[in-house]
TORDOBA-934100 format. One record per atom (N, C-alpha, C): residue number from 0; residue in one letter; x, y, z. Coordinates in nm, 4 decimals. Each point is the difference from the previous one (the first is absolute). Example, Ala and Ser with C-alpha at 12.3 -4.5 7.8 and 13.67 -1.06 7.14 Angstrom:
// TORDOBA-934100
 pos code        u        v        w
   0    a   1.3190  -0.5690   0.7800
   0    a  -0.0890   0.1190   0.0000
   0    a   0.0900   0.1200   0.0000
   1    s  -0.0350   0.1050  -0.0720
   1    s   0.0820   0.1190   0.0060
   1    s  -0.0770   0.1090   0.0730
END
This chain:
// TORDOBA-934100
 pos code        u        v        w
   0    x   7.9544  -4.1816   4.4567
   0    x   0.1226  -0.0703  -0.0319
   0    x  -0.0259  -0.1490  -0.0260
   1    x  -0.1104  -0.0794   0.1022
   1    x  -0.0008  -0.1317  -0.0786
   1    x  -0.0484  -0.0481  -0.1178
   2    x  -0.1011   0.1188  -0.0116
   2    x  -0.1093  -0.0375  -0.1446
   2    x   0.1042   0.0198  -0.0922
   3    x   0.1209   0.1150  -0.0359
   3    x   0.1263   0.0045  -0.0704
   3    x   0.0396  -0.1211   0.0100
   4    x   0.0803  -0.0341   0.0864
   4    x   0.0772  -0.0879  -0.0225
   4    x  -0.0914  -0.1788  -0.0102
   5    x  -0.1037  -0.0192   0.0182
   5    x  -0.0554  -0.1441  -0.0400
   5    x  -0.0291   0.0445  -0.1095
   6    x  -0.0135   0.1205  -0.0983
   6    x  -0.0182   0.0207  -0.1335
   6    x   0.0897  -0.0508  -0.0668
   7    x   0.1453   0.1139   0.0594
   7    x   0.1030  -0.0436  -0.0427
   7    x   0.0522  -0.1840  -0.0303
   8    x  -0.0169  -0.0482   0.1076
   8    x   0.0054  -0.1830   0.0043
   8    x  -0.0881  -0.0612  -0.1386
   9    x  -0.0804   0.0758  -0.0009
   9    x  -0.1178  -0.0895  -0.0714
   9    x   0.0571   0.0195  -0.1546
  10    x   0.0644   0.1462  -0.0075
  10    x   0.0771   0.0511  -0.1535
  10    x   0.1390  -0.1279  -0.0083
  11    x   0.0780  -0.0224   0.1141
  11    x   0.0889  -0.0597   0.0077
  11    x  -0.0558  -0.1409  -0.0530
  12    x  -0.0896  -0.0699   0.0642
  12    x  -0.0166  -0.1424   0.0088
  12    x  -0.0537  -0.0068  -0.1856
  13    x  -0.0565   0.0839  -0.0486
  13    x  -0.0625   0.0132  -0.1539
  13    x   0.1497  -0.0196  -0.0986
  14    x   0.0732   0.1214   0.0284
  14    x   0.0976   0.0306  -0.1111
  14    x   0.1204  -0.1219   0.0054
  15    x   0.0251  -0.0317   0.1338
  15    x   0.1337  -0.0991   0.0307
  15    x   0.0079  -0.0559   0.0915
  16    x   0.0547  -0.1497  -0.0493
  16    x  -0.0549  -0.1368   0.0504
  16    x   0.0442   0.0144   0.1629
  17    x  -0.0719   0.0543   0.0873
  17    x   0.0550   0.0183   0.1151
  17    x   0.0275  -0.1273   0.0981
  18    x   0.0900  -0.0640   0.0478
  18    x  -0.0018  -0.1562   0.0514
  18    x  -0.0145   0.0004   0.1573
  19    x   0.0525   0.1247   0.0522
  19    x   0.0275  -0.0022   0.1896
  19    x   0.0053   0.1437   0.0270
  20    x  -0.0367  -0.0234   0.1269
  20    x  -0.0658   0.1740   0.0430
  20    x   0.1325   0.0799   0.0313
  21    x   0.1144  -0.0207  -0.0274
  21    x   0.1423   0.0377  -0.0390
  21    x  -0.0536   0.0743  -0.1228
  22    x  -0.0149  -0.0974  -0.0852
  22    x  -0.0339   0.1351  -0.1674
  22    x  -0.1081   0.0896   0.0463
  23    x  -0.0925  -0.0430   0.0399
  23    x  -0.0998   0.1246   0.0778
  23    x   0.0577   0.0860   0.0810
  24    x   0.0536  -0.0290   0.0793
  24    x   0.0859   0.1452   0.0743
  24    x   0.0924   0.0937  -0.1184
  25    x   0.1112  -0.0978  -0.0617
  25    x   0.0708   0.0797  -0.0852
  25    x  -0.0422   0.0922  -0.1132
  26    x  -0.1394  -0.0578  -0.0711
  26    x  -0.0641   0.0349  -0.0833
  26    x  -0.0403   0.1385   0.0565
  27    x  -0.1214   0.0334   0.1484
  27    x  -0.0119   0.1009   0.0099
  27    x   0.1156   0.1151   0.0383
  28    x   0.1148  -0.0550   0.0399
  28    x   0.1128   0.1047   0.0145
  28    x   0.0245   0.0373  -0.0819
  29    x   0.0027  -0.0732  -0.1414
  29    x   0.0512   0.0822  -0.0894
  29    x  -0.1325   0.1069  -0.0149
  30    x  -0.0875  -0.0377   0.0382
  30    x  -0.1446   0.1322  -0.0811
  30    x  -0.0255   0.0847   0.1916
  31    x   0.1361  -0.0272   0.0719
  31    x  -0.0561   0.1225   0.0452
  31    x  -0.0257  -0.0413   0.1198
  32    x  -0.0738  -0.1217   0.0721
  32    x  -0.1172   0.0033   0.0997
  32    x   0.1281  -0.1427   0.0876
  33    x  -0.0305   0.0733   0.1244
  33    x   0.1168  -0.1142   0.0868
  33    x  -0.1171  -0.0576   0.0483
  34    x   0.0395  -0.1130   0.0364
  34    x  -0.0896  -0.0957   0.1025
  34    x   0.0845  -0.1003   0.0581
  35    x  -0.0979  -0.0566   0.1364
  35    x   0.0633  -0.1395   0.0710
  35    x  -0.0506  -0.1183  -0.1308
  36    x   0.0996  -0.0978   0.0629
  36    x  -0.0458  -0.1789  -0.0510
  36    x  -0.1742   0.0112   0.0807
  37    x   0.0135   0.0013   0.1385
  37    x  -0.1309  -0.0159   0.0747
  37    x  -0.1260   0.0963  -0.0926
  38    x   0.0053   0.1475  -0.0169
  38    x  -0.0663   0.0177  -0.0613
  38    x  -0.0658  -0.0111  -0.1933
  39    x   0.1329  -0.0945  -0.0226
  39    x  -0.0143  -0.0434  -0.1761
  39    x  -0.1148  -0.1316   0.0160
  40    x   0.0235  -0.0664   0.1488
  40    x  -0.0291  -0.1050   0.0095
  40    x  -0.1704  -0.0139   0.0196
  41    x   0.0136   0.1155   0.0938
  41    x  -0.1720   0.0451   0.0289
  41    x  -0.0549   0.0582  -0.1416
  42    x   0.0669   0.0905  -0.1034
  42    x  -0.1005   0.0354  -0.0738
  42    x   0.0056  -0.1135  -0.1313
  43    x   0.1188  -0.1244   0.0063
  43    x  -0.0761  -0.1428  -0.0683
  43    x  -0.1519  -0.0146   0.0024
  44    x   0.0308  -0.0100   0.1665
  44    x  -0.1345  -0.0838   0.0404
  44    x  -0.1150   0.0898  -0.0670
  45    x  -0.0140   0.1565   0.0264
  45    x  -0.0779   0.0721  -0.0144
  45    x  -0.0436   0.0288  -0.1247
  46    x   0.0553  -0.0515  -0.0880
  46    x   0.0216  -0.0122  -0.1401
  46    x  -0.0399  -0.0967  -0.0819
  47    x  -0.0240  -0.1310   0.0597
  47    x  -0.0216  -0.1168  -0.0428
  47    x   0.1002  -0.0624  -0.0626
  48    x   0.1450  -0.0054   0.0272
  48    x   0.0780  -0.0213  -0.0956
  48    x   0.0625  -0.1385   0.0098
  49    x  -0.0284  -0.0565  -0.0575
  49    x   0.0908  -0.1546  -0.0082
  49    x   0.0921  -0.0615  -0.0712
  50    x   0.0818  -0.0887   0.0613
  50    x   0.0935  -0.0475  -0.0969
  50    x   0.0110  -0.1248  -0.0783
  51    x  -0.0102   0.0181  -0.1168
  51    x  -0.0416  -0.0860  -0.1168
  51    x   0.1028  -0.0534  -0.0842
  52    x  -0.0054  -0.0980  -0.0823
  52    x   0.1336  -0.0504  -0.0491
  52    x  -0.0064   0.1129  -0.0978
  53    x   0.1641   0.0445  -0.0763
  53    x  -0.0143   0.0543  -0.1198
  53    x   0.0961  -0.0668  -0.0948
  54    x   0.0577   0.0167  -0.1271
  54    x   0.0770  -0.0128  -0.0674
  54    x   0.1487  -0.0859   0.0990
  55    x   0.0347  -0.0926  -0.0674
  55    x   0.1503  -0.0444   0.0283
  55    x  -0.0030  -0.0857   0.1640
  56    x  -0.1311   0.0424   0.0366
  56    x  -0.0206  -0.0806   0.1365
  56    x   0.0053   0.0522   0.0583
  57    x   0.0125   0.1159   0.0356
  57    x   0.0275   0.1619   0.1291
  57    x  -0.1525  -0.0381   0.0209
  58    x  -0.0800   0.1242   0.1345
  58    x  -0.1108   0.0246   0.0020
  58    x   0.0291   0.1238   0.0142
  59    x  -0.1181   0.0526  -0.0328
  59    x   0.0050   0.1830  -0.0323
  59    x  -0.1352   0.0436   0.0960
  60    x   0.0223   0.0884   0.0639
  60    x  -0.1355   0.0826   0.0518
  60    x  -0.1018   0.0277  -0.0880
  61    x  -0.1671  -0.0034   0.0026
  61    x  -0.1054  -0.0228  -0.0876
  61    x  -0.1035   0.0736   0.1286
  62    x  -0.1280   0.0286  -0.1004
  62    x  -0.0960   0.0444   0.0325
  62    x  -0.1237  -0.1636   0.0252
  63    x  -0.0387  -0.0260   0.1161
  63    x  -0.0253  -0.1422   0.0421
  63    x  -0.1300   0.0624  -0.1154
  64    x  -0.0479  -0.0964  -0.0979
  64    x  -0.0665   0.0024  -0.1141
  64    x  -0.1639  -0.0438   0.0717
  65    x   0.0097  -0.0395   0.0918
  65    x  -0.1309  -0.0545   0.0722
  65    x   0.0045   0.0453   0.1765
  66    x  -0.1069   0.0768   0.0340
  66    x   0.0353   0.0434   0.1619
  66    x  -0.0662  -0.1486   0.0780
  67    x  -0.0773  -0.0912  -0.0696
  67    x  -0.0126  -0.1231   0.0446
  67    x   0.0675  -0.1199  -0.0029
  68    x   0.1099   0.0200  -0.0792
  68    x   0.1030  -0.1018  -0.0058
  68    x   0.1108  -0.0451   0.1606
  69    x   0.0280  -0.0973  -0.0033
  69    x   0.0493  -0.0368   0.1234
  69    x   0.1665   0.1326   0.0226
  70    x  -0.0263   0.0316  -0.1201
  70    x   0.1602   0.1015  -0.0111
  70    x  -0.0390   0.1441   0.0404
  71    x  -0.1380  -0.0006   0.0407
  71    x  -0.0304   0.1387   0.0245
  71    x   0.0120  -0.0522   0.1755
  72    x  -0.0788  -0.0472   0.0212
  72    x   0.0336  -0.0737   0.1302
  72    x   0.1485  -0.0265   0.0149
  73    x   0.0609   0.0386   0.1245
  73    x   0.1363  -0.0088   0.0825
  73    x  -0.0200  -0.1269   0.0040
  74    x  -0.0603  -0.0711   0.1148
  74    x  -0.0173  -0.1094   0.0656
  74    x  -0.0119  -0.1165  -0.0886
  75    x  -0.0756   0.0376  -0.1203
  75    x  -0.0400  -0.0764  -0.1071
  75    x   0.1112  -0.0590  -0.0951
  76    x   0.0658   0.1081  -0.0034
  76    x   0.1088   0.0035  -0.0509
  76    x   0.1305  -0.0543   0.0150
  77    x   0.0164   0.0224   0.1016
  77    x   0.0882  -0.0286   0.0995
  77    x   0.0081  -0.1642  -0.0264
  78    x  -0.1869  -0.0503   0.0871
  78    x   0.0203  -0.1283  -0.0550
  78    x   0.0067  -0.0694  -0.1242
  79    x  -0.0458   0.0390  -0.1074
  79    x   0.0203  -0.0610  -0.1176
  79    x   0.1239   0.0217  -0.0235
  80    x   0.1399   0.0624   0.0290
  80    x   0.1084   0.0060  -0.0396
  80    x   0.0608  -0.1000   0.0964
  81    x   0.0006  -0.0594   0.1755
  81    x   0.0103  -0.0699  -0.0039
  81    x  -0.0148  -0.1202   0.0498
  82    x  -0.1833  -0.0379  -0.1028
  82    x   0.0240  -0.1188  -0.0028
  82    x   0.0265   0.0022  -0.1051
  83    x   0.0205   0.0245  -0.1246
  83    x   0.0929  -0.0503  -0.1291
  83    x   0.1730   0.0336   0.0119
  84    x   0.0656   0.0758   0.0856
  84    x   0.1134  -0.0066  -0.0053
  84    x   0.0748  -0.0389   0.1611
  85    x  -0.0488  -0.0049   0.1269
  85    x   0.0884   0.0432   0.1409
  85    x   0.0359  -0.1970   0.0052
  86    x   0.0900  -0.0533  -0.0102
  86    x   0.0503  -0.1089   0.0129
  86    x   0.0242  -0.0592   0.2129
  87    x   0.0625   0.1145   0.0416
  87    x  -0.0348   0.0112   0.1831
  87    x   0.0024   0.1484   0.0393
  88    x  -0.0050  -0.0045   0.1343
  88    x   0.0566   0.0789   0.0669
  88    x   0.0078  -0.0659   0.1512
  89    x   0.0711   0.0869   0.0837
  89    x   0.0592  -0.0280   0.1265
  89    x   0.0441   0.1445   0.0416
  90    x  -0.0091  -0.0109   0.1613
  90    x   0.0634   0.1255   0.0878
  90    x   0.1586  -0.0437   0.0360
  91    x   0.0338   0.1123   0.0433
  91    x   0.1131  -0.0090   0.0886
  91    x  -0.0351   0.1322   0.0974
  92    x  -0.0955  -0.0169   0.1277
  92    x   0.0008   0.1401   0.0559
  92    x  -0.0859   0.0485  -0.0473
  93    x   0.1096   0.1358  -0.0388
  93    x  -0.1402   0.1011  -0.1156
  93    x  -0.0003   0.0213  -0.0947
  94    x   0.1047  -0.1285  -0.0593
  94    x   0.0033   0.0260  -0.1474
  94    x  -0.0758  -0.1217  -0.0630
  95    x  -0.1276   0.0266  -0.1127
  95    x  -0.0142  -0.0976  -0.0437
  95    x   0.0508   0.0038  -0.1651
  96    x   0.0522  -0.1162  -0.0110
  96    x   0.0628  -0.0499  -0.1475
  96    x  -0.0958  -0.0946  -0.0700
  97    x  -0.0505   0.0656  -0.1118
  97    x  -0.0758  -0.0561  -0.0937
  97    x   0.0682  -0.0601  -0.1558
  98    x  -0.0227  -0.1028   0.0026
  98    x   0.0869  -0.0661  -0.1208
  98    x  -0.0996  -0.0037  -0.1138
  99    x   0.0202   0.0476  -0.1180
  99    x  -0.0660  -0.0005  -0.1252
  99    x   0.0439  -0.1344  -0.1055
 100    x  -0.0620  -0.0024  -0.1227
 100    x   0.0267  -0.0409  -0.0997
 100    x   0.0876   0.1097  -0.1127
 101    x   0.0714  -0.0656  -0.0121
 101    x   0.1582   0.1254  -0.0508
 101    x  -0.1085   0.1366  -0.1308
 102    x   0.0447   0.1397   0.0627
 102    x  -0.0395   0.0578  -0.0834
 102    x  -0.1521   0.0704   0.0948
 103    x  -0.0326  -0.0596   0.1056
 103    x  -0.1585   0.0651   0.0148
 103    x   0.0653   0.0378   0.1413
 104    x   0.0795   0.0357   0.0324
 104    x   0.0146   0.0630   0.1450
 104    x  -0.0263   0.1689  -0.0144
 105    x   0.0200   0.0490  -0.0728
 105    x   0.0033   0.1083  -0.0428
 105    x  -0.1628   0.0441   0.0090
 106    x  -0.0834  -0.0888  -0.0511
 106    x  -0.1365   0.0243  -0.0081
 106    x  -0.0439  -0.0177   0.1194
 107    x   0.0193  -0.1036   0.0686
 107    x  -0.0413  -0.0388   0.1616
 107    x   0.0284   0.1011   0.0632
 108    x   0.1204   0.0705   0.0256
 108    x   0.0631   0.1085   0.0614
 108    x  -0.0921   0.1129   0.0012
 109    x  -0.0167   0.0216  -0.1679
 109    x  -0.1154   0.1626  -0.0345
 109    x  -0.1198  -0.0656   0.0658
 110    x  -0.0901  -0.1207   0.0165
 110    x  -0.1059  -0.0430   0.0307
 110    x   0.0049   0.0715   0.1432
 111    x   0.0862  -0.0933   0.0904
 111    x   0.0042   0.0472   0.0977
 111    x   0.0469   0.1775   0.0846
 112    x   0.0965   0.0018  -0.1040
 112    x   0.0357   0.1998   0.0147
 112    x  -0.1607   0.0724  -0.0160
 113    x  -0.0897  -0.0388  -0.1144
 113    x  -0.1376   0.0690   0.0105
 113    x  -0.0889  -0.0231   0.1190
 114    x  -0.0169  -0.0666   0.0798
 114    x  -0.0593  -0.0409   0.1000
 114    x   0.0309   0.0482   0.1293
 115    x  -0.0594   0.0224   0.0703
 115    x   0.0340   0.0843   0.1055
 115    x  -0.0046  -0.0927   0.1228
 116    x   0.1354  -0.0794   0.0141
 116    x   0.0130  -0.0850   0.0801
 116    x   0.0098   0.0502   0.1278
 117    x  -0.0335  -0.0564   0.1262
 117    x  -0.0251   0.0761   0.1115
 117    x   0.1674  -0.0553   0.0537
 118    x   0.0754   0.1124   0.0766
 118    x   0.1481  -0.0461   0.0077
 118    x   0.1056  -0.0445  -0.0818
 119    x  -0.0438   0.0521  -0.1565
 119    x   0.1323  -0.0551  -0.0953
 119    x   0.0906   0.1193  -0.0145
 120    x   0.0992   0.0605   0.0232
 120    x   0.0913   0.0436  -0.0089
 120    x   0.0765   0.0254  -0.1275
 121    x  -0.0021  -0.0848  -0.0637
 121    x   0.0736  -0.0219  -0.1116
 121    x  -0.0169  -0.0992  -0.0883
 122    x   0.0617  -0.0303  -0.1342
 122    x  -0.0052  -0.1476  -0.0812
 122    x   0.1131   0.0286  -0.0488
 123    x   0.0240  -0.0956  -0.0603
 123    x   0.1154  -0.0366  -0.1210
 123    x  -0.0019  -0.1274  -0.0912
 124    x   0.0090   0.0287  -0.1351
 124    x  -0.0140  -0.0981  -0.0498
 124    x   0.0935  -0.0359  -0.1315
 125    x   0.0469  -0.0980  -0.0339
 125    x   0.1064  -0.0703  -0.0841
 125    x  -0.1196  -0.0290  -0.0984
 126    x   0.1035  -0.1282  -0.0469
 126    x  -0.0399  -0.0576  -0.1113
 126    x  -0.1080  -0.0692   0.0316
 127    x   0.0030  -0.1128   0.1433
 127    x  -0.0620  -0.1405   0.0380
 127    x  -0.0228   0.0318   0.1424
 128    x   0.0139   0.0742   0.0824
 128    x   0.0104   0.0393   0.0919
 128    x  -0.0686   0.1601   0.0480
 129    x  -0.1166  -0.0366   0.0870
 129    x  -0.0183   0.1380   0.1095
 129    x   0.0586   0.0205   0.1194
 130    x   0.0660   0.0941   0.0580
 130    x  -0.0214   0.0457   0.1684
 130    x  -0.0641   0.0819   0.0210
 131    x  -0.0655  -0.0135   0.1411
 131    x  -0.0951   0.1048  -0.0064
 131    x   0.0353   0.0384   0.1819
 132    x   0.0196   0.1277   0.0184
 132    x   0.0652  -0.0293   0.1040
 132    x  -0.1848   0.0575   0.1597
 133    x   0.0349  -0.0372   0.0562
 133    x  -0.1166   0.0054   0.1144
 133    x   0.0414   0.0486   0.1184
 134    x  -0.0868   0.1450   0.0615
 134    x   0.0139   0.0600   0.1172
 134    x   0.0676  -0.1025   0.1285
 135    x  -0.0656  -0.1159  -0.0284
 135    x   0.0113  -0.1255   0.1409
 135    x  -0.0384  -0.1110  -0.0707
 136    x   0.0415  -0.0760   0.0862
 136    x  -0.0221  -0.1510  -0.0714
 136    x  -0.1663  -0.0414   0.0484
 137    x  -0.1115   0.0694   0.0862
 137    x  -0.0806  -0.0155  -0.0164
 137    x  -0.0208  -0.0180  -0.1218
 138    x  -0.0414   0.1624  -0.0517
 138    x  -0.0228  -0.0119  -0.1181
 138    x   0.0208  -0.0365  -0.1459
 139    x   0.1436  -0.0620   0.0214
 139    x   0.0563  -0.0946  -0.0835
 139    x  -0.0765  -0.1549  -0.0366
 140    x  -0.0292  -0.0331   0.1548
 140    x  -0.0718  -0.1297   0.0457
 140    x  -0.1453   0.0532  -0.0943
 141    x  -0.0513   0.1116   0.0391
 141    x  -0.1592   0.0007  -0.0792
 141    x  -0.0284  -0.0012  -0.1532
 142    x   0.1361   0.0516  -0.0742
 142    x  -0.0144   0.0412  -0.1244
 142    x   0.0150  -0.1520  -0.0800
 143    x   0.1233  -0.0940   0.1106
 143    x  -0.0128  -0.1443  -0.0203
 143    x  -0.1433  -0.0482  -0.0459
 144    x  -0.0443   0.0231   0.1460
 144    x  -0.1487  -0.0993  -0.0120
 144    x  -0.0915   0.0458  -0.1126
 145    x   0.0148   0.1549  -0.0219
 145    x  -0.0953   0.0146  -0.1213
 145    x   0.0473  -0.0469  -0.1623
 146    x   0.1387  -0.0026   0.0231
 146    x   0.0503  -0.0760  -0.1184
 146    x  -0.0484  -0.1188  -0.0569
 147    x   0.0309  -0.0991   0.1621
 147    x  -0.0927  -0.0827  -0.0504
 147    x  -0.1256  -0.0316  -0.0218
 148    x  -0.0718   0.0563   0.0082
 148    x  -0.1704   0.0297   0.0253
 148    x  -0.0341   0.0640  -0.1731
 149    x   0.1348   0.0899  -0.0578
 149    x  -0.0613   0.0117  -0.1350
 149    x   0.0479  -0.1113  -0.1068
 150    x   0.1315  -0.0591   0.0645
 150    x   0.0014  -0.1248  -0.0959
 150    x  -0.0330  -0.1427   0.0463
 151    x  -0.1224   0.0394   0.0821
 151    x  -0.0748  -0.1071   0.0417
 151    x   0.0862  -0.1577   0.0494
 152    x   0.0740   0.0543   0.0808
 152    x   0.0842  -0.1067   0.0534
 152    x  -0.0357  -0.0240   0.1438
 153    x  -0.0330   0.1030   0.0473
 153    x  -0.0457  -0.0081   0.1702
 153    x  -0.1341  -0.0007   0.0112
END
């Protein structure tokens, strides 16, 4: 069933401009094959799949064109998105709120949704804006410090 359905994804991401793992779920319902968000999310990763600008300014899911590029890398990734776009962030508790440059929260969000953060629960992301919500504010406090550690502030 997974080798089907990451086939299936890979037919999807080719034929139509797929933008959020929403069209990936809907896409395989219509051909048939149910799945979680959690598991669309794991066979991204497993897939190499990244999100790239396309047409009109959207980004569309892609096949990472280099497995040495910082976009094949999570972490890598992660940071090059933001140090060119995360403007702050700050906790409240266990929520940390990450502020973008208008338009890249969306990417920060998938950066971080691919990564297998230890205690993240959840994200959400706007236009200019992440939440990301955290088991405890420990680990709210740690994801802080590594924040700053990739945009070299701490």
């Amino acid at each position: 069933m997974k080798s089907k359905r990451q086939a299936e994804i890979m037919r999807l991401i080719e034929q139509a401009g797929i933008e959020t793992q929403e069209d990936i779920l809907k896409g395989l319902r219509e051909r048939g094959i149910h799945a979680t968000q959690a598991t669309i999310s794991r066979d991204i990763k497993e897939l190499n799949l990244v999100k790239q600008p396309g047409s009109g300014g959207s980004y569309r899911y892609m096949v990472a064109a280099d497995r040495h590029s910082p976009y094949h890398n999570h972490s890598g990734r992660l940071r090059t998105i933001f140090q060119q776009g995360v403007t702050s962030f700050d906790m409240a508790q266990n929520i940390v709120v990450v502020k973008t440059m208008p338009g890249l929260a969306s990417a920060a969000g998938a950066a971080l949704d691919g990564m297998d953060i230890e205690g993240m629960v959840g994200s959400l992301a706007g236009d200019d804006t992440v939440i990301l919500i955290m088991r405890n504010n420990q680990l709210a406090a740690e994801l802080c410090k590594e924040m700053e550690f990739m945009l070299d502030r701490g």
